[in-house]
C-alpha positions as CSV (number, residue, x, y, z in Angstrom):
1,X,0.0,0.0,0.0
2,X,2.7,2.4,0.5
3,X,4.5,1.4,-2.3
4,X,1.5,2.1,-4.7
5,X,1.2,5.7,-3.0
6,X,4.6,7.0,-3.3
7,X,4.7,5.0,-7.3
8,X,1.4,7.5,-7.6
9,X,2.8,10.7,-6.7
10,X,5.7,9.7,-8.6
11,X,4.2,8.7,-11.6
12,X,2.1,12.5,-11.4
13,X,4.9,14.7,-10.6
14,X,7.9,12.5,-12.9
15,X,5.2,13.4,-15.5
16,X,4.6,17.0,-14.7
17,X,5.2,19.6,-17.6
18,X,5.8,21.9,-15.4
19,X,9.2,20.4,-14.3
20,X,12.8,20.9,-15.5
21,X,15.3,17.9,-16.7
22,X,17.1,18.9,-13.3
23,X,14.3,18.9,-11.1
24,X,13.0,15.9,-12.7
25,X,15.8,14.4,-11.3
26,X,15.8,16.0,-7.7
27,X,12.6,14.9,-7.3
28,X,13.5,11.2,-8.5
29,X,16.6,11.4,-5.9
30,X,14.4,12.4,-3.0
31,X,11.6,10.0,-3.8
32,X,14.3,7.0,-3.5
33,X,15.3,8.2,-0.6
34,X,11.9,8.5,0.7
35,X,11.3,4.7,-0.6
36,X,14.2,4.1,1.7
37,X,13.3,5.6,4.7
38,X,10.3,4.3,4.6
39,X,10.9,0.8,4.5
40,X,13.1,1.1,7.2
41,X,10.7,3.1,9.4
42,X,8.0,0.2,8.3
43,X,10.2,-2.4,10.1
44,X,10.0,-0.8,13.5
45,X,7.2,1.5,13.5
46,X,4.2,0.4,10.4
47,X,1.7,2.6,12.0
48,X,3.9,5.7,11.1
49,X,5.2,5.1,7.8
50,X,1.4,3.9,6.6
51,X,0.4,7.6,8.2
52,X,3.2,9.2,6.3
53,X,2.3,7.6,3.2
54,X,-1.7,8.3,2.9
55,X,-1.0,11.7,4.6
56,X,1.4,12.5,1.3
57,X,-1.2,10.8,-1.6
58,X,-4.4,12.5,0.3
59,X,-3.3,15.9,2.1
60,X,-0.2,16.8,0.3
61,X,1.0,18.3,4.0
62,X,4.3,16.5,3.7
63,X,6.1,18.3,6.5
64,X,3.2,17.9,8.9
65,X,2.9,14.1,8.6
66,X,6.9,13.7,9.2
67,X,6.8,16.9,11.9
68,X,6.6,14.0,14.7
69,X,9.0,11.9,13.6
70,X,11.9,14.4,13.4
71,X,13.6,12.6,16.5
72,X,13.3,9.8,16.2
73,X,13.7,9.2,12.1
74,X,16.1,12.5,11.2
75,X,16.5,11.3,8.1
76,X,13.1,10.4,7.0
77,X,11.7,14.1,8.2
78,X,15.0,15.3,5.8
79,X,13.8,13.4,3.0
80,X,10.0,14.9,3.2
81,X,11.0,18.5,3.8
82,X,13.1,18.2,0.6
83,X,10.5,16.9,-1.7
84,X,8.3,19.6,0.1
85,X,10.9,22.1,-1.2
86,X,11.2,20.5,-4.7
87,X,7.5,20.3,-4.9
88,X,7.4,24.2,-4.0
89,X,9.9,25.7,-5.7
90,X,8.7,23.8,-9.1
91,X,5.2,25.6,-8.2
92,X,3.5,21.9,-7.5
């Protein structure tokens, strides 16, 4: 299930004509690293990453969802507030 939400925002925003070659790639970066920290967090703590994941396919309020988690999953919060910047400095 989580999978299939970040492949969805991926799939929309990879696709977006509103997005440069280099940002296009940022974004690509930053979602495998999201992917990453993701599956970790799912091995000790499902409730959160499945929270993280429906919170960024239905709200879009990346930095709130991860806001939380900041202690104890630095680099999952990192990875969020930079595809929040991507997304808002591309205008998305």
């Amino acid at each position: 299930m989580i999978e299939d939400h970040l492949r969805q925002i991926e799939d929309r925003l990879l696709h977006s004509p509103d997005l440069t070659d280099d940002q296009r790639a940022k974004l690509a970066a930053t979602l495998a690293e999201l992917r990453s920290e993701i599956a970790a967090l799912a091995e000790t703590h499902s409730e959160k990453a499945l929270h993280i994941a429906r919170a960024a396919g239905a709200s879009g309020t990346l930095s709130e969802a991860a806001a939380g988690l900041e202690t104890s999953h630095p680099g999952l919060v990192a990875a969020v507030n930079r595809l929040a910047i991507i997304l808002s400095n591309s205008g998305i």
